[in-house]
C-alpha positions in Angstrom: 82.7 -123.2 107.6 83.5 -122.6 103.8 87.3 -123.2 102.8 87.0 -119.5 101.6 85.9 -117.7 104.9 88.1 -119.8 106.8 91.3 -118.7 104.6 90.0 -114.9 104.9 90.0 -115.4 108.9 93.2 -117.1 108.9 95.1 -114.7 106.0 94.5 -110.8 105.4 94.6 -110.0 101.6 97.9 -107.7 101.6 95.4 -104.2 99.8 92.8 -105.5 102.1 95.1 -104.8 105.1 96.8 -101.9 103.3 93.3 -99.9 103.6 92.7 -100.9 107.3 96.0 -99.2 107.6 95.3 -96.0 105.7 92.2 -95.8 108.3 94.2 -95.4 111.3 95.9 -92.4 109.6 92.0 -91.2 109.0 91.2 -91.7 112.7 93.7 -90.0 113.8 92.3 -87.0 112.1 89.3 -86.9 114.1 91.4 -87.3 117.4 90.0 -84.3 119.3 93.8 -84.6 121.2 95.7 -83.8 118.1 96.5 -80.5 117.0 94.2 -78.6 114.7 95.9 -78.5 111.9 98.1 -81.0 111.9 94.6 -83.0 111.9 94.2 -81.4 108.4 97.7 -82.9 107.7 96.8 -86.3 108.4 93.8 -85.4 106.2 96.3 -84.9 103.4 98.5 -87.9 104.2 95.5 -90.1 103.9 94.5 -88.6 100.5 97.9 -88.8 99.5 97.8 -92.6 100.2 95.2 -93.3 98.3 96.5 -91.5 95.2 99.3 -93.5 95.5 97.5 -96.9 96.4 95.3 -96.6 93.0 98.1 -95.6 90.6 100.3 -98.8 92.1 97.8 -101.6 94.0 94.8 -101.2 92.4 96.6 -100.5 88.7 98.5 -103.8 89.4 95.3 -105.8 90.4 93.7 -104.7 87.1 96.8 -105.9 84.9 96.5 -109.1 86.4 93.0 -109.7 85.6 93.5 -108.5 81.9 96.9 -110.6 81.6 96.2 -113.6 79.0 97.8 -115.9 82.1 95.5 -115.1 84.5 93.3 -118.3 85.3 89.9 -118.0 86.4 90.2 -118.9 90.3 93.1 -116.0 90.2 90.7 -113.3 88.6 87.8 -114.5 90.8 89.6 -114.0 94.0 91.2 -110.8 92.6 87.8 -109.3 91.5 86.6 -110.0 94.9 89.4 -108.3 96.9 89.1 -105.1 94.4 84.6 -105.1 95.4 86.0 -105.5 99.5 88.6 -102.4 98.7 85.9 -100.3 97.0 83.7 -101.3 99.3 86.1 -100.0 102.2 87.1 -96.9 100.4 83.0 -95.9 99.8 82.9 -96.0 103.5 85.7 -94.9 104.8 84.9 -91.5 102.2 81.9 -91.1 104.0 83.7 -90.6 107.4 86.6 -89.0 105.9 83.5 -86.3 104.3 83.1 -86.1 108.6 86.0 -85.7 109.1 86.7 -82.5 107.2 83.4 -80.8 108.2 84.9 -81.2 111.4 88.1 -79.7 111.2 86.5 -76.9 109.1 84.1 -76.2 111.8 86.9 -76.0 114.4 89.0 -73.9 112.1 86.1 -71.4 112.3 86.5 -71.5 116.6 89.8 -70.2 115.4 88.7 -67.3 113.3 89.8 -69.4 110.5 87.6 -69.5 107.6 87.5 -71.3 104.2 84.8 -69.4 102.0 84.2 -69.7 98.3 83.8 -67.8 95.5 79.6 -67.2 96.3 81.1 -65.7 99.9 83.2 -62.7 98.4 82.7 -58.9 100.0 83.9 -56.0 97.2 87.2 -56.1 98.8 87.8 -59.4 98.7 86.4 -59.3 94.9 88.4 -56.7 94.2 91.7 -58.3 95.4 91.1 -61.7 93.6 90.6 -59.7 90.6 93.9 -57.9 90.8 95.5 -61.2 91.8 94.3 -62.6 88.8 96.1 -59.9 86.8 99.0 -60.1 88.6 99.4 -63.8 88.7 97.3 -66.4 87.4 96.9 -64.5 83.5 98.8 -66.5 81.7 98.5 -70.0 83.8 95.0 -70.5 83.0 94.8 -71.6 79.6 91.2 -73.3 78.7 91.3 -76.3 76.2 88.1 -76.6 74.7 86.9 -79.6 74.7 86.7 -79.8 70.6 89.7 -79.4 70.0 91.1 -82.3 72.6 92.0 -85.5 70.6 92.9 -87.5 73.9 93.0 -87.0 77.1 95.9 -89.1 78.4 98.2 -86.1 78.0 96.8 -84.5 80.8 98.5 -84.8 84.0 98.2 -87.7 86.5 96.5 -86.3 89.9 96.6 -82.5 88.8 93.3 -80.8 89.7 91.1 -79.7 86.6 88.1 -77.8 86.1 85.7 -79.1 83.8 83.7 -75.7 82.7 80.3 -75.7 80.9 80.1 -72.0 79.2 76.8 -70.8 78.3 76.4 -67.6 76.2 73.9 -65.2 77.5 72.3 -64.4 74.0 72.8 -67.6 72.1 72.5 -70.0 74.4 75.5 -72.1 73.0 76.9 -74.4 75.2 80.6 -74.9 75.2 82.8 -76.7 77.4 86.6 -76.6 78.3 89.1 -77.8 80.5 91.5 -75.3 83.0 94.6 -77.0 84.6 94.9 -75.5 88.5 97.9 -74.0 88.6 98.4 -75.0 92.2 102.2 -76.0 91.6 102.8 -72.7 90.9 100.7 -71.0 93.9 100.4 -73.3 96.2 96.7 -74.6 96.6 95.5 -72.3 99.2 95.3 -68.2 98.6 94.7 -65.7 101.6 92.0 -63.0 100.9 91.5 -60.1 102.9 89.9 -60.4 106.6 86.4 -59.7 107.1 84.3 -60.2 110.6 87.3 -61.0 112.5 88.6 -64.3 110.2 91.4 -64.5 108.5 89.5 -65.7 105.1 91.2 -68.2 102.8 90.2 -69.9 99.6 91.0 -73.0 97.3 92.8 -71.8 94.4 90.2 -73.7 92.5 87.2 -71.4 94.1 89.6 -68.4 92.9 89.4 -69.4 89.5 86.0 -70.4 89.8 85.5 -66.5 90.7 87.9 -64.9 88.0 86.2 -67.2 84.8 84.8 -63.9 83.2 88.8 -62.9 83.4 90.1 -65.9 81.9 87.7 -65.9 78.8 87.8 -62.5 78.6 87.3 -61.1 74.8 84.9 -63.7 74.2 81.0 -63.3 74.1 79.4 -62.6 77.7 78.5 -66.0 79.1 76.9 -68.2 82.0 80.0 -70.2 83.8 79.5 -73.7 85.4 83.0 -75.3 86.9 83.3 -79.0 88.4 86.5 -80.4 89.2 87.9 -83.8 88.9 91.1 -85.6 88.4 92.4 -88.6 87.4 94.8 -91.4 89.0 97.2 -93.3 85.9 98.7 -96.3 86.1 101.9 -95.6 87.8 103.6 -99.0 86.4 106.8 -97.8 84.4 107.7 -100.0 81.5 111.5 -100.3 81.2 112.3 -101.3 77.0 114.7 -104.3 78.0 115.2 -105.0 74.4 116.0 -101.3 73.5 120.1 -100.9 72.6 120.2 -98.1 75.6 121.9 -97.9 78.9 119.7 -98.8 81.9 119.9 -95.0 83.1 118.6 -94.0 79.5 116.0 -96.9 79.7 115.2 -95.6 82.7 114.6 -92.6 82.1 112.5 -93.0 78.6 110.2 -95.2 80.8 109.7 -92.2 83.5 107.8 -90.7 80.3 106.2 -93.8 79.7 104.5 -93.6 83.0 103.3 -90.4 82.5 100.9 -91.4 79.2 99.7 -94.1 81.5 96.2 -95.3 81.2 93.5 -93.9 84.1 92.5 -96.2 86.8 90.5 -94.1 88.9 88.8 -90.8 88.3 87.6 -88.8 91.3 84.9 -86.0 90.1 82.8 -83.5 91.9 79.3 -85.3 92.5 77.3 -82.5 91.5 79.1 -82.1 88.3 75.6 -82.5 85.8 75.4 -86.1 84.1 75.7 -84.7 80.5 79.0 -83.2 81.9 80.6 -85.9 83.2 79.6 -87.8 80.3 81.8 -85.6 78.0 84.7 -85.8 80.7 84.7 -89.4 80.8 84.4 -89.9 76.9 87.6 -87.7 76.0 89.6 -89.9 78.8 88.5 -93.0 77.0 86.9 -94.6 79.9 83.8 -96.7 79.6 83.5 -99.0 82.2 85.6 -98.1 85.3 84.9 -99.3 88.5 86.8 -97.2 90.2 85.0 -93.6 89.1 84.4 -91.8 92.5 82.0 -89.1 92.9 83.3 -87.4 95.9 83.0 -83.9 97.3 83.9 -80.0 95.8 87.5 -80.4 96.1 90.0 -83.0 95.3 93.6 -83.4 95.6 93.2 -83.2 99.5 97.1 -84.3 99.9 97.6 -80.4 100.0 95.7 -80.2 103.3 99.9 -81.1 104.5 100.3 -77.6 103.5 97.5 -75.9 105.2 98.6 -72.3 106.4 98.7 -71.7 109.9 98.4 -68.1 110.0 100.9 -67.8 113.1 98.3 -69.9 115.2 101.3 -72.3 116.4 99.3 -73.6 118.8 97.2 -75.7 116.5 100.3 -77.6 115.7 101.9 -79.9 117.1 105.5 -78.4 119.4 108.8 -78.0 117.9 110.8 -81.4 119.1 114.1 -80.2 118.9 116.5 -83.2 117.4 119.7 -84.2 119.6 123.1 -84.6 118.6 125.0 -87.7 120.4 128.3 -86.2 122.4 130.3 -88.2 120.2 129.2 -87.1 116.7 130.4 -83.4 118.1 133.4 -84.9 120.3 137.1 -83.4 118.3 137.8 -86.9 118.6 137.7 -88.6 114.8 134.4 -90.3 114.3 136.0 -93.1 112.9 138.4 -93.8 115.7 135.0 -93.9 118.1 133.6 -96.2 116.3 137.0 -98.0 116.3 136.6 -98.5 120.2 132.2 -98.9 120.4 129.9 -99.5 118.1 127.7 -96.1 117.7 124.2 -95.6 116.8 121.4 -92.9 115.7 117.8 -93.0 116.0 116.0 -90.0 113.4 114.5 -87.9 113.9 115.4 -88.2 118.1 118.9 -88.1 116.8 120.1 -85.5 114.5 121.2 -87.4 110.7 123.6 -84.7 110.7 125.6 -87.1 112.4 126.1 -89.4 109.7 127.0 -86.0 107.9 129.8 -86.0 109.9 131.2 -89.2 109.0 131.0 -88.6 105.3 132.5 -85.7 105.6 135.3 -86.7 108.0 135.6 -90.0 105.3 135.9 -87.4 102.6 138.8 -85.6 104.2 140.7 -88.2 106.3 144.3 -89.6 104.5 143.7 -92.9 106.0 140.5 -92.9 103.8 141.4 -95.3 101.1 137.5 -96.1 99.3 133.6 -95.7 100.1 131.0 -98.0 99.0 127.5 -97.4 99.9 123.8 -98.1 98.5 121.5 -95.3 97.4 117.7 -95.8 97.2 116.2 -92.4 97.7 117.5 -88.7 98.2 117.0 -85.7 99.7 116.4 -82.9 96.5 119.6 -80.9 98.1 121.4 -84.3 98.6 124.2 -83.7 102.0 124.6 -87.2 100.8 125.6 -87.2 97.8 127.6 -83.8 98.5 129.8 -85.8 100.5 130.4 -88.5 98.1 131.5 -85.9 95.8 134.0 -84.2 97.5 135.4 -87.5 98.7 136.1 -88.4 94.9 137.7 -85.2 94.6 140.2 -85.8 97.4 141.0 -88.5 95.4 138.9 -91.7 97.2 137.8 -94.2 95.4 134.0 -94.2 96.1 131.5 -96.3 94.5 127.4 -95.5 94.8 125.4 -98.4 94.0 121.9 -96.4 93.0 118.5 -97.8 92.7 116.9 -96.5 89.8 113.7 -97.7 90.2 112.9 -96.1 93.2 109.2 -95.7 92.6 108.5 -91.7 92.0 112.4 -91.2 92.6 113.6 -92.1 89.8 114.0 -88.9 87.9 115.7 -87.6 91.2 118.0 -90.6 91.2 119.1 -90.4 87.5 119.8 -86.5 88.3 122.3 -87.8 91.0 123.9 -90.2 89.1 124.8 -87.8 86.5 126.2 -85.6 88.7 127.9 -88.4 90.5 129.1 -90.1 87.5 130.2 -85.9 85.8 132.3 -85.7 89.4 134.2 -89.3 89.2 131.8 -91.5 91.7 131.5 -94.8 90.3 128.0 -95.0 90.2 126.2 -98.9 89.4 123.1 -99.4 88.7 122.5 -102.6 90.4 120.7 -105.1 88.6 117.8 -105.5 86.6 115.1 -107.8 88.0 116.1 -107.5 91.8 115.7 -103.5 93.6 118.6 -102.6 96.2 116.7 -101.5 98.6 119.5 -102.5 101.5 120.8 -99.4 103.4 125.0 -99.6 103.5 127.9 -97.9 103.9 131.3 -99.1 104.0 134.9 -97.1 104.4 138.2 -99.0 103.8 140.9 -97.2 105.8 144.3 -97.9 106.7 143.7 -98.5 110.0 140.6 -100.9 110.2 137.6 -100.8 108.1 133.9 -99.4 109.6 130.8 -100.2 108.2 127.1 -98.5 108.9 123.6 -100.7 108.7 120.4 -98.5 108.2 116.7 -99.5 108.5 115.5 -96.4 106.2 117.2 -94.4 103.3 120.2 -91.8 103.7 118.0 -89.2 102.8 118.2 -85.8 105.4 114.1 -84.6 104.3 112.9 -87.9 105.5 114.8 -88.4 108.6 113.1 -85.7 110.0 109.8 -87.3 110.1 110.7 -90.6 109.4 112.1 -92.9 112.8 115.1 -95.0 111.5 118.5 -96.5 112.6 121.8 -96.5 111.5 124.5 -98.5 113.7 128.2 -97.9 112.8 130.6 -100.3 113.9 133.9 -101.5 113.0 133.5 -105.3 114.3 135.1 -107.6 111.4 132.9 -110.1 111.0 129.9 -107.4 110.0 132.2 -105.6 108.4 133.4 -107.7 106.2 130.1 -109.4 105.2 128.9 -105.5 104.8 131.9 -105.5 101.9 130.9 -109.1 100.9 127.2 -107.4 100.2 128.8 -104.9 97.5 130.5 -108.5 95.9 126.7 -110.2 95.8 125.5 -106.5 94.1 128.0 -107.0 91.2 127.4 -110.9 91.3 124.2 -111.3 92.6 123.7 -114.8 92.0 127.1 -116.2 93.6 127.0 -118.6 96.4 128.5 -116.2 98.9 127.7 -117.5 102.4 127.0 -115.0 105.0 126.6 -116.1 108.4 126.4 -112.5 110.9 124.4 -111.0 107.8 120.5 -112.0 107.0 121.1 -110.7 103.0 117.7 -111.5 101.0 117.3 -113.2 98.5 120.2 -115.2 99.6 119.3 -116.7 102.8 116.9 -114.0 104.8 113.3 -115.5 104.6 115.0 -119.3 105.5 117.0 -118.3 108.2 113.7 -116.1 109.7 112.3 -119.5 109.2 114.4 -121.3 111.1 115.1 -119.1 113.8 111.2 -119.0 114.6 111.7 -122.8 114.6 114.0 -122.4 117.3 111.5 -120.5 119.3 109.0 -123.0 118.2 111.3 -126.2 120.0 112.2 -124.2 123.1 108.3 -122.9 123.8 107.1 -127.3 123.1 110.4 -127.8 125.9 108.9 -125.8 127.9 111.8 -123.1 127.8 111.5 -119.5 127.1 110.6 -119.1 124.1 109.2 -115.3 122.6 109.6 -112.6 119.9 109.4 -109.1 119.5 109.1 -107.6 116.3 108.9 -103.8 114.5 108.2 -103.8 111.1 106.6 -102.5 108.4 104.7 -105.0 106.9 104.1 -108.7 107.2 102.5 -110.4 104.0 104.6 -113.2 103.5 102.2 -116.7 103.7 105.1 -118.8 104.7 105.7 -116.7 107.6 102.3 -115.7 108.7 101.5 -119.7 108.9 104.9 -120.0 111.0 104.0 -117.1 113.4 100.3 -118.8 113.6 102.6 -121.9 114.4 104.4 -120.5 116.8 101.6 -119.1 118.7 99.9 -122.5 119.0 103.5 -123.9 120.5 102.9 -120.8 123.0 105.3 -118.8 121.7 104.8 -115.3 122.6 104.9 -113.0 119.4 104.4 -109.0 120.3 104.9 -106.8 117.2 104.9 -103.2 117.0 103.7 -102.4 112.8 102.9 -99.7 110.7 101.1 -100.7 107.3 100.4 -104.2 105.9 99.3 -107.0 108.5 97.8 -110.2 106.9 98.2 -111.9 110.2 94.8 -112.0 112.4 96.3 -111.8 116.0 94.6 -113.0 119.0 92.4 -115.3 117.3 92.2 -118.9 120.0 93.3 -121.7 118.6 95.6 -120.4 116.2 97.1 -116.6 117.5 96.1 -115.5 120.9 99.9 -115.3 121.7 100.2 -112.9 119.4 99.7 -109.3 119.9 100.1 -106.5 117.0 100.1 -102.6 117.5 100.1 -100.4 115.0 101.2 -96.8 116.1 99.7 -93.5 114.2 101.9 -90.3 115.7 103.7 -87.1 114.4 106.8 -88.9 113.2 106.4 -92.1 110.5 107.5 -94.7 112.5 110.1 -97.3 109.9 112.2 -98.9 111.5 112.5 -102.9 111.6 113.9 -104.4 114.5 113.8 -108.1 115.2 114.5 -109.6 118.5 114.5 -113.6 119.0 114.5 -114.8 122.4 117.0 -117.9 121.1 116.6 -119.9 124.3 117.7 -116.7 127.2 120.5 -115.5 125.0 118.5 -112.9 122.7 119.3 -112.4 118.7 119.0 -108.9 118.1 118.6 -107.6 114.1 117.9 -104.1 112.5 117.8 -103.5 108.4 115.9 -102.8 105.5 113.7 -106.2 105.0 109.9 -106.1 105.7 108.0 -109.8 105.3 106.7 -109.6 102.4 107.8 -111.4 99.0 108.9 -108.6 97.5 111.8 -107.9 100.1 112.6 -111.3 100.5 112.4 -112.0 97.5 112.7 -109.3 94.9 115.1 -106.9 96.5 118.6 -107.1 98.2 117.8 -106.5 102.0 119.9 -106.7 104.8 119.4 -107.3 108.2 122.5 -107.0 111.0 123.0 -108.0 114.0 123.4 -106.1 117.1 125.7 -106.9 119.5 126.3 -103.9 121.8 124.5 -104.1 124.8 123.7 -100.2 125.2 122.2 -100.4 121.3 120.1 -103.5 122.2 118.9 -101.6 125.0 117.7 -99.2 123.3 116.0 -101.2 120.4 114.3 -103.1 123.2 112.9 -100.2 124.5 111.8 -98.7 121.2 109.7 -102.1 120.6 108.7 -101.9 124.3 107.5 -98.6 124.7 105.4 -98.8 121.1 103.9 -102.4 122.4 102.4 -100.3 125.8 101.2 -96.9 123.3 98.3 -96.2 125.2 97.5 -92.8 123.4 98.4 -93.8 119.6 98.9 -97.3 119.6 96.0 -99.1 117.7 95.1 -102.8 117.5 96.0 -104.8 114.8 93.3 -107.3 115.0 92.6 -108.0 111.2 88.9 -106.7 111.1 90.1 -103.6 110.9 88.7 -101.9 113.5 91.9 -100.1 115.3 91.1 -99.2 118.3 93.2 -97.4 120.4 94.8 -99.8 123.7 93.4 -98.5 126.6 95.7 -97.8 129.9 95.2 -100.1 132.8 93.2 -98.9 135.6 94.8 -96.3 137.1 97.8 -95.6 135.0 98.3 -92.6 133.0 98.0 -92.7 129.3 101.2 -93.3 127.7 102.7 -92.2 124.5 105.9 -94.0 122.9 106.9 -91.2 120.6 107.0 -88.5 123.7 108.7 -90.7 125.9 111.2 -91.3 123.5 112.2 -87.9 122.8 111.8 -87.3 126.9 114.7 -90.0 127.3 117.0 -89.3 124.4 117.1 -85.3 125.7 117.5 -86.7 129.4 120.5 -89.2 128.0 122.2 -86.3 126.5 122.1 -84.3 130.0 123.5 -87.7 131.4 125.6 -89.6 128.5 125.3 -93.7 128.7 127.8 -96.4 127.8 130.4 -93.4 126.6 
């Protein structure tokens, strides 16, 4: 066996596994099981992904290759994971083209019917013409084609129409370029009913129909429209040298981004060859591998906002979120915590909870100061809100914000201006290492409290994202939580933490170790195991530690969403170890760690995935739990996601994500519903009070 095929069995290529992710999301739109429409959603997340994998991955890979340091064993093995990627996506398009003729034919069972612009009754036609009028005149500007110098100051993934014009009496040809003005009206337009459907149309096919309207006044013509768009590289270059702030910096860069150069161009494949030829010469692309020829319509990430037309039964049911006794007990929050530690799982738990404790920080005299981290936030920030009216009742509160946030980053300099305009000290953490570490600590007079969080304070995503947050008011955290803030303004100090895993401190060597541990007790002969819910595990130094581990015989279950470069269950070299990767209605972004340490279990929750960049790059922290009723509860989070028999895929690096099946005779089982089941029956019966 070559030394390259055995490294590609032994180590998953981090975009390699990124795409076998983005699949599962794709098969779980043809899941005959799932709701109708929200089957179209997970359409629109996979579309969505991809966007966003081209303007970040696939933009990266290509800098690499054209960077004057790249030597040639690099660019040969990044060349070859870009052909396996493109080779991935040309298939997985193919079924995802299934996918959506599927859904559209079901949506038709349901009287629901997408028609274009060559379906249109008179009614219909005469409604999209007074829609034009009363809408879209005015949004639909044509550029003609002549008169563009460069097309890099289009927009990156707006939808365009690329329209061939061809005058009925002189046969001129012209061509322009129409922006969709889908921002503005959404991307889908109900037309009247006809035959019992309730008719809908892309805002593209709308336009498509009204062309006569929007080149009105010129000479009668023939219209041809195509549409394409175009994915830029997404990499934001920050001016270090430039005598600005960062937040200025920051902020000039944002534009920077915008101008980027395309990296992938997604067209309509029966848009005529001398067309596209005239498309791809005003963007200045020659020799891109990544030009797609796909279907009609692109931009599918607005399949999320599908209309339902009051058909509430092709979604999924409304999970109502729960609100722990004690965040509504007249008992201060802070004084609760005081006596137990206390915890929230979103979107099970309501986030309003940690609402509360801002707010009751905000307002309490025994308040003396609030330090937390900020990585992304909600566009009506309760977050933020809270921060604010805390400095106005005269606490000292300091926000340490993330700028570079990717895509948040005009949000996040919004924030801080309105932080900064209200008397928050707001610090932009440091240049060359992201704070992505979720923290919040309150100095009172009568004993400090401090929260940990595995995903961002940030209400929008906590109702569709599953996170923690523990709060707890046990010294030792607490004060390495404070010590954190002290690494942030220094970050390369040597301040020791021992309760705290703080990257790049210490985190990735004492993972190291402790799997060491487990490695020693499992040769003894001892217990020896780890369970795991993560994000993503990339790091090579780790995935050669787990593979060592599993030789010892130590058992290694993991519960993952995206990135895997591990190849579980492979004899020899992983059988013990056994990765799910679970696909439901709610994102599932929590990382929990649990070492078996010999019979007396280590239990962790934080921010820190495996991979270089968090361990690395980024300030992560990872706390551990000692409260026996949270531990509980983490363990059965990992547990019930490591027995998902309804949305619990493989993680076998191949890629093929199949679905576990249920043993013989036991019913199909899925961890997200059996979660929500127990945190409603919890609330009817309150534990460890």
């Amino acid at each position: 066996m070559s030394k390259s095929k055995k490294k590609l069995l032994t180590y998953i290529e981090r975009d390699v596994s990124w795409m076998y992710f983005n699949h599962r999301i794709l098969q779980e739109a043809r899941k005959k099981d799932v709701p109708l429409l929200e089957r179209l959603s997970f359409l629109g997340i996979y579309s969505n992904n991809l966007d966003e994998f081209f303007r970040v991955r696939m933009a990266s890979l290509n800098r690499i290759i054209e960077s004057k340091n790249v030597t040639d064993e690099m660019e040969k093995k990044i060349k070859k994971t870009i052909k396996t990627i493109m080779k991935l996506n040309e298939d997985f398009n193919v079924e995802y083209s299934l996918a959506t003729d599927e859904v559209n034919d079901e949506l038709e069972q349901h009287n629901i019917r997408l028609i274009n612009e060559e379906q249109l009754n008179d009614e219909q036609k005469s409604f999209l013409q007074q829609f034009y009028y009363d809408k879209l005149n005015g949004s639909t500007n044509p550029l003609w084609f002549s008169a563009i110098n460069d097309f890099s100051v289009l927009e990156d993934n707006r939808i365009y129409l690329a329209v061939k014009k061809t005058s009925h009496e002189s046969k001129k040809v012209k061509y322009a370029i129409i922006k969709i003005p889908d921002r503005v009206y959404g991307r889908f337009i109900r037309v009247p009913e006809s035959d019992g459907y309730d008719n809908i149309m892309y805002l593209d096919d709308v336009i498509r129909y009204c062309l006569p309207l929007v080149f009105i006044g010129s000479e009668k013509s023939d219209y041809e429209a195509y549409s394409f768009k175009f994915t830029k590289d997404a990499e934001m270059e920050v001016d270090n040298e430039a005598d600005y702030g960062l937040l200025e910096r920051i902020a000039i860069g944002v534009n920077s981004r915008k101008r980027g150069e395309p990296i992938r161009v997604v067209y309509d494949q029966s848009m005529p060859k001398e067309l596209r030829k005239k498309v791809m010469e005003r963007l200045h692309i020659r020799d891109l591998d990544t030009l797609l020829g796909a279907g009609r319509y692109q931009n599918h990430k607005d399949l999320m906002g599908f209309p339902n037309f009051g058909h509430d039964n092709l979604s999924y049911p409304k999970w109502q979120q729960v609100m722990k006794p004690e965040f509504m007990d007249d008992e201060s929050l802070l004084t609760l915590i005081r006596k137990k530690d206390r915890f929230i799982h979103v979107p099970y738990h309501s986030f309003n909870g940690y609402i509360r404790l801002l707010r009751e920080a905000a307002l309490r005299p025994e308040v003396k100061e609030i330090k937390t981290t900020l990585y992304r936030l909600a566009k009506d920030s309760k977050v933020v809100k809270a921060l604010i009216c805390a400095a106005r009742n005269g606490k000292k509160v300091t926000a340490v914000v993330e700028l570079l946030a990717r895509f948040d980053e005009e949000s996040n300099i919004k924030w801080s201006k309105r932080m900064q305009e209200e008397g928050v000290n707001v610090i932009f953490g440091i240049e060359g290492l992201k704070i992505h570490s979720k923290l919040l600590h309150i100095t009172t007079k009568l004993g400090n409290i401090a929260c940990v969080g595995t995903g961002n304070f940030h209400e929008g995503n906590a109702k569709s994202y599953t996170d923690y947050l523990i709060m707890t008011a046990r010294p030792r955290i607490v004060n390495e939580v404070e010590r954190v803030f002290d690494f942030i303004d220094k970050p390369f100090s040597q301040i020791r933490f021992r309760e705290l895993m703080v990257s790049p401190n210490s985190m990735k060597n004492r993972i190291l170790r402790q799997l060491n541990v487990e490695i020693k007790n499992a040769k003894e002969g001892k217990e020896a195991w780890l369970k795991l819910k993560i994000n993503h595990i990339t790091d090579a130094d780790i995935v050669k530690k787990l593979y060592e581990a599993s030789q010892a015989g130590v058992k290694v279950d993991i519960v993952i969403r995206g990135n895997c470069s591990l190849v579980p269950g492979v004899a020899g070299l992983s059988e013990n170890i056994h990765a799910v990767g679970i696909i439901d209605r709610y994102l599932e972004h929590s990382r929990i760690i649990i070492f078996c340490n010999g019979g007396k279990p280590k239990y962790y929750i934080g921010s820190a995935d495996w991979m270089p960049r968090n361990l690395i790059n980024r300030i992560e922290v990872m706390s551990p739990v000692y409260d026996e009723d949270i531990r509980k509860d983490l363990l059965r989070t990992i547990e019930y996601g490591l027995h998902d028999t309804t949305n619990g895929r493989i993680v076998d690096g191949r890629g093929t994500n199949e679905i576990q099946q249920p043993a013989e005779g036991e019913a199909p089982f899925r961890s997200q519903e059996a979660l929500y089941n127990a945190y409603h029956a919890e609330i009817e019966h309150p534990i460890g009070q």
